[in-house]
Every structure is written in structure tokens, then in C-alpha cells.
Backbone atoms as SQL, in Angstrom:
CREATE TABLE atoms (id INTEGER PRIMARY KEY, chain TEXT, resi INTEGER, resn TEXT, atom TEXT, x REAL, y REAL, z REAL);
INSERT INTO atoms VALUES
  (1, 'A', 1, 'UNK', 'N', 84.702, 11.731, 180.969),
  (2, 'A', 1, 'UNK', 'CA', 85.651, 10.712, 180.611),
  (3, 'A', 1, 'UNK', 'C', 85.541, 10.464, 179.108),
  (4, 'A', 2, 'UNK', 'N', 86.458, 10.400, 178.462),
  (5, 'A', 2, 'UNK', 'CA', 86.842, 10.365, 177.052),
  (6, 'A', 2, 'UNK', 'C', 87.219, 8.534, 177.003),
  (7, 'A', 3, 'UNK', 'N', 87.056, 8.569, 175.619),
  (8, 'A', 3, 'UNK', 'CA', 87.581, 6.847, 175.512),
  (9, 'A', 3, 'UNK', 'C', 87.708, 6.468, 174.026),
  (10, 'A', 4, 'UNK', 'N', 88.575, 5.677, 173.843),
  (11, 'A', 4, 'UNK', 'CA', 88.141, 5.166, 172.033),
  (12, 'A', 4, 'UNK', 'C', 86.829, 4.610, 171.683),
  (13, 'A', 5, 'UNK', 'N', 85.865, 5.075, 170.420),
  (14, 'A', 5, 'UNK', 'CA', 84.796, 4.326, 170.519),
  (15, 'A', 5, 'UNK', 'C', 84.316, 4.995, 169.394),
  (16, 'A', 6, 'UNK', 'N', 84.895, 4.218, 168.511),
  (17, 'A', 6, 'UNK', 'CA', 84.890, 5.135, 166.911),
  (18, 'A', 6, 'UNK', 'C', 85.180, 4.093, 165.709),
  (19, 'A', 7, 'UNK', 'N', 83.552, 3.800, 165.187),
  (20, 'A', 7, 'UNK', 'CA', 83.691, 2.697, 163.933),
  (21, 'A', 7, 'UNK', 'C', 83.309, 3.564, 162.620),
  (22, 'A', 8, 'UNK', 'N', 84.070, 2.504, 161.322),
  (23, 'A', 8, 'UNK', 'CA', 83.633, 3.717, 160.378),
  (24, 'A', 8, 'UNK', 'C', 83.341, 1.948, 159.844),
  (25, 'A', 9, 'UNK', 'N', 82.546, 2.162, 158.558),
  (26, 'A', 9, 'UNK', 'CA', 81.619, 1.109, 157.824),
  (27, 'A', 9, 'UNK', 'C', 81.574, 1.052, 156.675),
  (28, 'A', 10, 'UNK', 'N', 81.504, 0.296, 155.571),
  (29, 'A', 10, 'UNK', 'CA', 81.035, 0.266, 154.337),
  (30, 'A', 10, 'UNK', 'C', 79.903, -0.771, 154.378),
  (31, 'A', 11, 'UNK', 'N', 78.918, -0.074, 154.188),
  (32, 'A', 11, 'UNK', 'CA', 77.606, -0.976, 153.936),
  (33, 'A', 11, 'UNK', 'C', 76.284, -0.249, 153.335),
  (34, 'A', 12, 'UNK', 'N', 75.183, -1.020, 153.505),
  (35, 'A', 12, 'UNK', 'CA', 74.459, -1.271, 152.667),
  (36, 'A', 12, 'UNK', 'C', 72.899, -0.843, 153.499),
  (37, 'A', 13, 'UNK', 'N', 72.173, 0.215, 152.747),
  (38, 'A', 13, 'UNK', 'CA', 71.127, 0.460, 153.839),
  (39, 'A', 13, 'UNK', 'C', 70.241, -0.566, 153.235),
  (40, 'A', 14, 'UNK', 'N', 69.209, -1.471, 154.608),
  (41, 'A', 14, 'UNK', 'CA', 68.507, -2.844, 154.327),
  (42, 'A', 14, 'UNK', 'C', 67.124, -2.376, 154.429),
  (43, 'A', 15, 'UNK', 'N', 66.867, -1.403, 155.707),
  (44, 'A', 15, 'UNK', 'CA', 65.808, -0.658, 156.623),
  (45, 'A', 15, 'UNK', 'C', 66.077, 0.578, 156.899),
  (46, 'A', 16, 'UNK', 'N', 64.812, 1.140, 156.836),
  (47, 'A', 16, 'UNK', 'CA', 65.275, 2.396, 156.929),
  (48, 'A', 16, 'UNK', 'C', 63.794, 3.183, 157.791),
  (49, 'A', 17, 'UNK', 'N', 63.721, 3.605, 158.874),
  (50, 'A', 17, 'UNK', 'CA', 62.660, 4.283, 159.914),
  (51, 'A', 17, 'UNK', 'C', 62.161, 5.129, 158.821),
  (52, 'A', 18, 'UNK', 'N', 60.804, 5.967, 159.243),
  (53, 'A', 18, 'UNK', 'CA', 60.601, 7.062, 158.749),
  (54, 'A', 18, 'UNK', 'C', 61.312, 7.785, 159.658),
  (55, 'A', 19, 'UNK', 'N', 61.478, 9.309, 159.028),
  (56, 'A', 19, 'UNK', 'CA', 62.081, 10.473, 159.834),
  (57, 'A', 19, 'UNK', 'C', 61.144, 10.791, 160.899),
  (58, 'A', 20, 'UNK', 'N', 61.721, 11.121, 162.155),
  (59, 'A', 20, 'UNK', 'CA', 60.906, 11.605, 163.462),
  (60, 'A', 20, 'UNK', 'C', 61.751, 12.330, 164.321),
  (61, 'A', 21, 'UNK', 'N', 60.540, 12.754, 164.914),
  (62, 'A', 21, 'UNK', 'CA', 61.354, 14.042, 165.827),
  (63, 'A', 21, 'UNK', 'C', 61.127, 13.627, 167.454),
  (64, 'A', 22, 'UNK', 'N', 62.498, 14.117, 168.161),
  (65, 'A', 22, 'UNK', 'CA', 62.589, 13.889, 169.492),
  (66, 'A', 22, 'UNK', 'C', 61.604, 15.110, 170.143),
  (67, 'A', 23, 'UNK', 'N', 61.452, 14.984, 171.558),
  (68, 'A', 23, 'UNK', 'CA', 60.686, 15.835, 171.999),
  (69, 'A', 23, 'UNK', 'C', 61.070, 16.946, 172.322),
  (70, 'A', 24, 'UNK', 'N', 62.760, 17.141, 171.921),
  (71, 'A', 24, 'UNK', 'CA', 63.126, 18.842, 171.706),
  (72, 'A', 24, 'UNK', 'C', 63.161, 19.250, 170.193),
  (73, 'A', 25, 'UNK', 'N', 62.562, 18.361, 169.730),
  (74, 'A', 25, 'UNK', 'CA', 62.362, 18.805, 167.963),
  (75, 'A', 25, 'UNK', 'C', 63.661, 18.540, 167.810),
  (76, 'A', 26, 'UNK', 'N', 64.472, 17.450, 168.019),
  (77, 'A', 26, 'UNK', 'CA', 65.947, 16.900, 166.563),
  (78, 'A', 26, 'UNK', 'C', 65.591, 16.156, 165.941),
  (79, 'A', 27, 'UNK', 'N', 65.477, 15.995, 164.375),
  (80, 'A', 27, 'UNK', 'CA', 65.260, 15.181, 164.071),
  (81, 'A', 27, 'UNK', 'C', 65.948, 14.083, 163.920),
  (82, 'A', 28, 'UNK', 'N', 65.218, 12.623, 163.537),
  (83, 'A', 28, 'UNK', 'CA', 65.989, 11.199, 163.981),
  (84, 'A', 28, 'UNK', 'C', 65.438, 10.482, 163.370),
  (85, 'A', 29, 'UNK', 'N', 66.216, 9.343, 162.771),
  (86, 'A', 29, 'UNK', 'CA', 65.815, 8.261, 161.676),
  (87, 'A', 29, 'UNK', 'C', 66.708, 6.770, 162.612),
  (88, 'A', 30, 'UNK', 'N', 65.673, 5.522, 162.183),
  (89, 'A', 30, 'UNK', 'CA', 66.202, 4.442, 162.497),
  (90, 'A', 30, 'UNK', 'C', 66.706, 3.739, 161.563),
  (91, 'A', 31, 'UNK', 'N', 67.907, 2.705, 161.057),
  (92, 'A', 31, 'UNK', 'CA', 67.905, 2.565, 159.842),
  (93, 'A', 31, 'UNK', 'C', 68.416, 0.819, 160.062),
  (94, 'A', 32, 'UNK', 'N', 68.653, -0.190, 159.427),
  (95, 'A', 32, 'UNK', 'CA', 69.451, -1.777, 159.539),
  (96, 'A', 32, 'UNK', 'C', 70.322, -1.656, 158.858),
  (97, 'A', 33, 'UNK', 'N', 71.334, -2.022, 158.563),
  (98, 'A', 33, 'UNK', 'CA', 72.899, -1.820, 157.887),
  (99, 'A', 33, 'UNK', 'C', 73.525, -2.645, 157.543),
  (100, 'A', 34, 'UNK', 'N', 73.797, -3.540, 156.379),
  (101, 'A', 34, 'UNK', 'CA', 73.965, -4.621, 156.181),
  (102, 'A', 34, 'UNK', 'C', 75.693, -4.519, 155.418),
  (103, 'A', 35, 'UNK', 'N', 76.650, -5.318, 156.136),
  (104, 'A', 35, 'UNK', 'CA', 78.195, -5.594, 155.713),
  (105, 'A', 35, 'UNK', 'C', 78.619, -6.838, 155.070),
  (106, 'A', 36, 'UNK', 'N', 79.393, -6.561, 154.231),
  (107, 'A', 36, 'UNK', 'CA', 79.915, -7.643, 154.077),
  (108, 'A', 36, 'UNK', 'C', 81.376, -7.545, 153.406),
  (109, 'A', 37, 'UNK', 'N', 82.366, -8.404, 153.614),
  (110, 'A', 37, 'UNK', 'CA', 83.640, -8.019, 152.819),
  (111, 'A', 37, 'UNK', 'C', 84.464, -9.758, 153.343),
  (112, 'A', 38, 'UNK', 'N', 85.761, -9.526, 153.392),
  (113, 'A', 38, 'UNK', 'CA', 86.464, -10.342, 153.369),
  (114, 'A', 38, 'UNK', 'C', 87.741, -9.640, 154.524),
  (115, 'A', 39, 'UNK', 'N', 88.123, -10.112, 155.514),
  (116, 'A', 39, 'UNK', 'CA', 88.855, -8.994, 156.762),
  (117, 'A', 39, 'UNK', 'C', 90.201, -10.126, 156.870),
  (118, 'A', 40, 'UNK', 'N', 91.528, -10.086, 156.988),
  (119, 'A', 40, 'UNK', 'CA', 92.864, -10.149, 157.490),
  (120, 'A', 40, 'UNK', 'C', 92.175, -10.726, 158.974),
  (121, 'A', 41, 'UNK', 'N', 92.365, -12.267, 159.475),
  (122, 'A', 41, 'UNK', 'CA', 92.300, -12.726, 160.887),
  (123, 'A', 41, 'UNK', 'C', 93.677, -13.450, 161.078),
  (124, 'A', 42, 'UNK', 'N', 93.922, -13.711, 161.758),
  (125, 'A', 42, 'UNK', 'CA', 95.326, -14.734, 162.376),
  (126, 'A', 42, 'UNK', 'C', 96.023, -15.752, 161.152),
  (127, 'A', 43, 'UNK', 'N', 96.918, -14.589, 160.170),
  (128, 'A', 43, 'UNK', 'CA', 97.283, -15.212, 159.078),
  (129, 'A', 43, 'UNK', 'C', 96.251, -15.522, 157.837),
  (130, 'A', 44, 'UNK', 'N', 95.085, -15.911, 157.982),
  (131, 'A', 44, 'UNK', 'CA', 94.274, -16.198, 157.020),
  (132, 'A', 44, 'UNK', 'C', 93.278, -14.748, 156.420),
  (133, 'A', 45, 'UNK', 'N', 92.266, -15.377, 155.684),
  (134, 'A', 45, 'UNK', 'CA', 90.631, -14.487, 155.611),
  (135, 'A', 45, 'UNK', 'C', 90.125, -15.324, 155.729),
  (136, 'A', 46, 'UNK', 'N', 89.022, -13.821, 156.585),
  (137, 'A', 46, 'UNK', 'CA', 87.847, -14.672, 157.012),
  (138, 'A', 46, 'UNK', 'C', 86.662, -14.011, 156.182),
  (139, 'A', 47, 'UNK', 'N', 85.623, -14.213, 155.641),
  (140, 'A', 47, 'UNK', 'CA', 84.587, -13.371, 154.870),
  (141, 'A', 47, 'UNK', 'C', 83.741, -13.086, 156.087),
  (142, 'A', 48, 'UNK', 'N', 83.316, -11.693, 156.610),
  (143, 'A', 48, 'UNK', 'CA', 82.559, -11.248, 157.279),
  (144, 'A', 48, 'UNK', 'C', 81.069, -10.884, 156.371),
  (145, 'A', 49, 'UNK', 'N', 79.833, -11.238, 157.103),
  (146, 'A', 49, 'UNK', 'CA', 78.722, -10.653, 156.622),
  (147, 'A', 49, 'UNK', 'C', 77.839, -10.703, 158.565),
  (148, 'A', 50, 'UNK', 'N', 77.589, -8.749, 157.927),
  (149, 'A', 50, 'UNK', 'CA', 76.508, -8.439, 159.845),
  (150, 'A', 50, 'UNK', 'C', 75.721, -7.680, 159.182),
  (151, 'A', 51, 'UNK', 'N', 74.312, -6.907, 160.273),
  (152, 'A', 51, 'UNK', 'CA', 73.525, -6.268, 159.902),
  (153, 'A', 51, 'UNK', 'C', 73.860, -5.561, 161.533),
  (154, 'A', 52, 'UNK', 'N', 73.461, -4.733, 161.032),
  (155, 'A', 52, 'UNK', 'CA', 73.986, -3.254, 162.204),
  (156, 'A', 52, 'UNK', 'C', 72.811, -2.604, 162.140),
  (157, 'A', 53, 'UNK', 'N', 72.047, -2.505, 163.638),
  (158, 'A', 53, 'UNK', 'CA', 70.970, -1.477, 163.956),
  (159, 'A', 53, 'UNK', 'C', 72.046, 0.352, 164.308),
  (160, 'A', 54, 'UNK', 'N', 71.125, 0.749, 163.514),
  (161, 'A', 54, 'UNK', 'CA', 71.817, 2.457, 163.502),
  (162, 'A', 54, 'UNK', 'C', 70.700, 3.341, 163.962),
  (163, 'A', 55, 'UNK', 'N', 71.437, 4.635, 164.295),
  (164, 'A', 55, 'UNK', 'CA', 70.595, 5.673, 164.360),
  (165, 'A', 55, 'UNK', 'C', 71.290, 6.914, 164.260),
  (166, 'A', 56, 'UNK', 'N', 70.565, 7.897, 163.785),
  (167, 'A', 56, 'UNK', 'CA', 70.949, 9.540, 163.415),
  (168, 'A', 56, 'UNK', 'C', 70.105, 10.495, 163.649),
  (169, 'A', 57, 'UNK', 'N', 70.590, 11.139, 164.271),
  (170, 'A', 57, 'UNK', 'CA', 70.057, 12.615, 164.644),
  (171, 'A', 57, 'UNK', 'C', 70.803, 13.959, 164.083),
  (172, 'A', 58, 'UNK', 'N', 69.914, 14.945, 164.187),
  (173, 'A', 58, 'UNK', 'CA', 70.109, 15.859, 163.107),
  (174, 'A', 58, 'UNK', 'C', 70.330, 16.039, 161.821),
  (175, 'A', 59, 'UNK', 'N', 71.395, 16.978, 161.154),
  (176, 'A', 59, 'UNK', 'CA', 71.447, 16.920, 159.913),
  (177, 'A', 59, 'UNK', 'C', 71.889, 15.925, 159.483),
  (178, 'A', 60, 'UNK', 'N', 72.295, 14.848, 160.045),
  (179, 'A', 60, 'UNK', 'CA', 72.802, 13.484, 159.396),
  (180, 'A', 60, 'UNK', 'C', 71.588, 12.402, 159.274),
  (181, 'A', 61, 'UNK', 'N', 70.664, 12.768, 160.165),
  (182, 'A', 61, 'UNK', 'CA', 69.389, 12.273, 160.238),
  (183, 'A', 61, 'UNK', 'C', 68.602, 12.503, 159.226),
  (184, 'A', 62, 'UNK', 'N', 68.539, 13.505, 158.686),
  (185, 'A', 62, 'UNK', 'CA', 67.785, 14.695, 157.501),
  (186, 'A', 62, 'UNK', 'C', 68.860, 13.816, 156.249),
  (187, 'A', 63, 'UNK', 'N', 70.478, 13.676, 155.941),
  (188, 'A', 63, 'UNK', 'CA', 71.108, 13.325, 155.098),
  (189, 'A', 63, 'UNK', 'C', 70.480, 11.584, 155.340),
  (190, 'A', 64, 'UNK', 'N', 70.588, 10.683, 155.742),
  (191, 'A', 64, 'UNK', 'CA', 69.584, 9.568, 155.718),
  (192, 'A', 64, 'UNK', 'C', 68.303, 9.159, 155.748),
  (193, 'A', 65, 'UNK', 'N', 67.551, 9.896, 155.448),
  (194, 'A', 65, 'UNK', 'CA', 66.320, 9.981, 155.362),
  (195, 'A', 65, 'UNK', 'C', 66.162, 10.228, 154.032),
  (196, 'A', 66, 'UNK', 'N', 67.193, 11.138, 153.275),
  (197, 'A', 66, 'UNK', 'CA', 66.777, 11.174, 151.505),
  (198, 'A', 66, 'UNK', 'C', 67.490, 9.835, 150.776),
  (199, 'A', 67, 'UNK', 'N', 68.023, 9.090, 151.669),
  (200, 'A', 67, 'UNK', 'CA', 69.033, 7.971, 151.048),
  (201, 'A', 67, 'UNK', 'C', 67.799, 6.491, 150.926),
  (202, 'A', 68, 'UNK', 'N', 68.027, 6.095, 149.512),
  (203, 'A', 68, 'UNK', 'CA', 66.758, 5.052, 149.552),
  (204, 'A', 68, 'UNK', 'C', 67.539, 3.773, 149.790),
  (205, 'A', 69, 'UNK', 'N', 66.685, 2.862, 150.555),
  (206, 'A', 69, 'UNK', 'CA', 66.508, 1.244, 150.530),
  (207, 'A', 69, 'UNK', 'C', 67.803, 1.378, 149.487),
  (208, 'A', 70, 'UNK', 'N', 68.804, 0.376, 149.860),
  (209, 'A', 70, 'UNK', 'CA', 69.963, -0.523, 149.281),
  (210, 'A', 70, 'UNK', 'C', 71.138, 0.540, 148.832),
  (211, 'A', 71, 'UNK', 'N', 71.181, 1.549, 149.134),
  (212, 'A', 71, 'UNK', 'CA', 71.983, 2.372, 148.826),
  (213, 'A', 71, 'UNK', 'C', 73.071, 2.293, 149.365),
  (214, 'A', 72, 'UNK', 'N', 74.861, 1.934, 149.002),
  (215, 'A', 72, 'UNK', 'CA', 75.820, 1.862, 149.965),
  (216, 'A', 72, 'UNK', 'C', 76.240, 3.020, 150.231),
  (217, 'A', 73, 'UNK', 'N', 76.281, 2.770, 151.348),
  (218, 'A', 73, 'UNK', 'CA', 77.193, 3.783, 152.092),
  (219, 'A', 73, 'UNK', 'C', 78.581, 3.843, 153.362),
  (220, 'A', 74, 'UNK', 'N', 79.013, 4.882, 153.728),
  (221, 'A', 74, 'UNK', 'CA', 80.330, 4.598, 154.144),
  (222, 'A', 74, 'UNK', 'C', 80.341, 5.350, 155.644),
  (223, 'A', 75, 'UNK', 'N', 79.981, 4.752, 156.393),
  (224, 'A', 75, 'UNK', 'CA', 79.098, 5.779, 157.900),
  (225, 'A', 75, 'UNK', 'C', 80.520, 5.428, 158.566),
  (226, 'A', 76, 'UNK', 'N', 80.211, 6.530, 159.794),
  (227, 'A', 76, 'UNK', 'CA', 81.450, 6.722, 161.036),
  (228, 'A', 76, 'UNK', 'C', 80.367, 7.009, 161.931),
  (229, 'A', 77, 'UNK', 'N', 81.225, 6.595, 163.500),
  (230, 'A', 77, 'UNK', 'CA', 79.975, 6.495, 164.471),
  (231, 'A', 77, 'UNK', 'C', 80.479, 5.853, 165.856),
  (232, 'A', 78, 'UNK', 'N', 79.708, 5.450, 167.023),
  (233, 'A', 78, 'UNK', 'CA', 79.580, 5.218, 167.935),
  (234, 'A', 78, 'UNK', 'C', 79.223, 4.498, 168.355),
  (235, 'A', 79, 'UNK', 'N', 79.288, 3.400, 169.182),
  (236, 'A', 79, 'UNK', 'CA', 78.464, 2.049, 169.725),
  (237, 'A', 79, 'UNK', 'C', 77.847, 2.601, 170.996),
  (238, 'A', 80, 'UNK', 'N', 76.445, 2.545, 171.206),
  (239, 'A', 80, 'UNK', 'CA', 76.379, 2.782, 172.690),
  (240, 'A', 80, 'UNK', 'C', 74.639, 1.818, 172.614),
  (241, 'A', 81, 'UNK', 'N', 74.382, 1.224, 173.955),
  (242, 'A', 81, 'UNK', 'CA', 73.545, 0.711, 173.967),
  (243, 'A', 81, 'UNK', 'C', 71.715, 1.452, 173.664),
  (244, 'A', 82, 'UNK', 'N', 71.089, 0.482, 172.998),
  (245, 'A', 82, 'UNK', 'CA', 70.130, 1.224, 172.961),
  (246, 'A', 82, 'UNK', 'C', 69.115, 2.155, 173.677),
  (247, 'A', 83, 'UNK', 'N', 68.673, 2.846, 173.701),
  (248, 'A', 83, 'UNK', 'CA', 67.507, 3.510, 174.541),
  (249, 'A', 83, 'UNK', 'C', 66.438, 2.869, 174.937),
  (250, 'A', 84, 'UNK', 'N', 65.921, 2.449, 173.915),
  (251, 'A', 84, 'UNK', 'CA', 64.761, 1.323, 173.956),
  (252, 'A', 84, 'UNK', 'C', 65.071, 0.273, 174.834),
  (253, 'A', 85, 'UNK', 'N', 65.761, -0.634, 174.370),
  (254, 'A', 85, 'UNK', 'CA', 66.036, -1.806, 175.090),
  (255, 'A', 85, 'UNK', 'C', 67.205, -1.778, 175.976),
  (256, 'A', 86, 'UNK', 'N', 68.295, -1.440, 176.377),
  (257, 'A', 86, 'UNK', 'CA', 68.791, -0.908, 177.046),
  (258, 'A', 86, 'UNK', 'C', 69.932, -2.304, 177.151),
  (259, 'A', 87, 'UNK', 'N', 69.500, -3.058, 176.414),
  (260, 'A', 87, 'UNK', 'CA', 70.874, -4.512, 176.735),
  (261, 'A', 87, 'UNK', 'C', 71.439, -4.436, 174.474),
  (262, 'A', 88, 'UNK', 'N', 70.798, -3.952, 173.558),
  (263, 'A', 88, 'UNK', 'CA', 71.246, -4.219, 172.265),
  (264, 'A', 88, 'UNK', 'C', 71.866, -2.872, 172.229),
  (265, 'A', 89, 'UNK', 'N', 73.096, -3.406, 171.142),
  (266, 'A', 89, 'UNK', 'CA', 73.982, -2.051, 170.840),
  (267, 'A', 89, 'UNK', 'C', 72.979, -1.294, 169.831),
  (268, 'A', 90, 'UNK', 'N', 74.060, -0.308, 169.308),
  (269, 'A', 90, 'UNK', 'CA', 73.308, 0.509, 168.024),
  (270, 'A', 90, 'UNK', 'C', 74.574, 1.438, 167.630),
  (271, 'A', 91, 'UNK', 'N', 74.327, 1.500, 166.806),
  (272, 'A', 91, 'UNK', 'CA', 75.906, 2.645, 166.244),
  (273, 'A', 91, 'UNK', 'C', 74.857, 3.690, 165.441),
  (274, 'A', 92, 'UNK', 'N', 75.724, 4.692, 166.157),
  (275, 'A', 92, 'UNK', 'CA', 75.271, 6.010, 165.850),
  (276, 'A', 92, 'UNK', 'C', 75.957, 6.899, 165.225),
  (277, 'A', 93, 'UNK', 'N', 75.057, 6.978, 164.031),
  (278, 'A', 93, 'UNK', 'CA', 75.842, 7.474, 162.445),
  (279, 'A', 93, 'UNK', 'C', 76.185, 8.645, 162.927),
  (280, 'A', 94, 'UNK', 'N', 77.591, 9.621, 163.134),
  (281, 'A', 94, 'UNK', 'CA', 77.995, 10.805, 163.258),
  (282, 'A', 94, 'UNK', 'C', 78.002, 11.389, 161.803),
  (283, 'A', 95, 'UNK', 'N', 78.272, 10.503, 160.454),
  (284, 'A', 95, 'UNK', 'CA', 78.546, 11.059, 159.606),
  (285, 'A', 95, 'UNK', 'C', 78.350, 9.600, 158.409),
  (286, 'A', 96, 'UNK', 'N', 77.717, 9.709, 157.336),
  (287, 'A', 96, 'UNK', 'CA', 77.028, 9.202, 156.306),
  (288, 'A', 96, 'UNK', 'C', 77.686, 9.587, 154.816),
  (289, 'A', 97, 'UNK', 'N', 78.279, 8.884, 154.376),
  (290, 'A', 97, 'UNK', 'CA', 78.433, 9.183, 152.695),
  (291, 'A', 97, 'UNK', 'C', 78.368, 8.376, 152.143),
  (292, 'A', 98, 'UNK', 'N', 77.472, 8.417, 150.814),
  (293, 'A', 98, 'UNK', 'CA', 76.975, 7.671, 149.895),
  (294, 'A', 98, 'UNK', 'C', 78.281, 7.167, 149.218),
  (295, 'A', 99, 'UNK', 'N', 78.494, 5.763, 148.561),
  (296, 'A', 99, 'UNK', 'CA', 79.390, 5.146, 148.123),
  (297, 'A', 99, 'UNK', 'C', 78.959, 4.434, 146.666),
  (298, 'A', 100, 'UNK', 'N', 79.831, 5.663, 145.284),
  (299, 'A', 100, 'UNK', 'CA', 79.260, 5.444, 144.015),
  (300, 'A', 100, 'UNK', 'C', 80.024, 4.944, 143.552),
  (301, 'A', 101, 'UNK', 'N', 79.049, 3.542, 143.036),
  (302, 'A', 101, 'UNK', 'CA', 79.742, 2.502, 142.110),
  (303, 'A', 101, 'UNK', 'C', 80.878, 2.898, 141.256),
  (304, 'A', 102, 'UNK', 'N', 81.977, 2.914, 140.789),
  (305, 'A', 102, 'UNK', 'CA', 83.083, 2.810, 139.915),
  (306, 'A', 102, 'UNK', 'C', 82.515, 1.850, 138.562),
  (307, 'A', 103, 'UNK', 'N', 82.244, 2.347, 137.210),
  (308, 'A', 103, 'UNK', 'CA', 81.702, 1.464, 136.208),
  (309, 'A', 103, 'UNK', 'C', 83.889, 1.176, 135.879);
């Protein structure tokens, strides 16, 4: 079964796991994700600020793992509940690009 379930992000890495490997050898990083902007609600704005638990496997895992503390970036991804805890979401970075300041 297929379904919509596809966020893309501009934010801010807060936390960041060390790199580790699953027990078929993929590698995988945990990271916190911090947003903030100003979003279009019912006629008005509203200023949004969240922190987003993430995770990545493979080469996107390997591409966040060289990315340091506070670095923005512009991720696409997946909501699905955690592994660990099994009741908190987590969005799962399919794809990561660094987002360079404009002087």
C-alpha cells in the first residue's frame, strides 16, 4: 500500500548521533532538527518554531555525519514512528542538502 507521506524542511542541525551501524552493516546517524519560519494560517501568520527527531541510513547517513552542529539544511523524508519507542514520530532524512548563506 502506497500513501502520501512526504515532508521536505528547512532547518537547523541542534544534535547530531555519532555514526553507527545496523546489524546488516547500513550505516545510520541520529540527529535533532530545529525550524523555524513564519507559515500562511487562516488569513493571518503564524511564526512556527519545532525540533524534529531524525534519522538516516546509508549514504545519506554517511552525507550527515560530515555535517557539523548548527549547520542549515534542507532535508526531504518520511514520518514513521520510532523503533525505539514505538509511540514518538521521527522523520527519516531520504535526502539532505546543506543550505548556504546568501551574503
Amino acid at each position: 500500500m502506497h500513501g502520501a507521506n512526504r515532508l521536505t524542511l528547512d532547518a537547523t542541525i541542534t544534535e547530531r548521533g555519532d555514526l553507527r551501524y545496523t546489524p546488516t552493516g547500513l550505516p545510520a546517524i541520529d540527529c535533532l532538527l530545529r525550524h523555524a519560519s513564519v507559515q500562511a494560517e487562516a488569513g493571518g501568520e503564524r511564526k512556527v518554531e519545532c525540533e524534529v527527531a531524525a534519522v538516516a541510513f546509508g549514504e545519506t547517513a554517511l552525507a550527515l555525519a560530515k555535517l557539523p552542529v548548527s549547520t542549515a539544511v534542507n532535508v526531504e523524508g518520511f514520518l514513521a514512528r520510532r523503533w525505539r519507542t514505538g509511540t514518538s514520530l521521527a522523520l527519516h532524512v531520504v535526502r539532505c542538502e546543506r543550505i548556504f548563506e546568501r551574503d
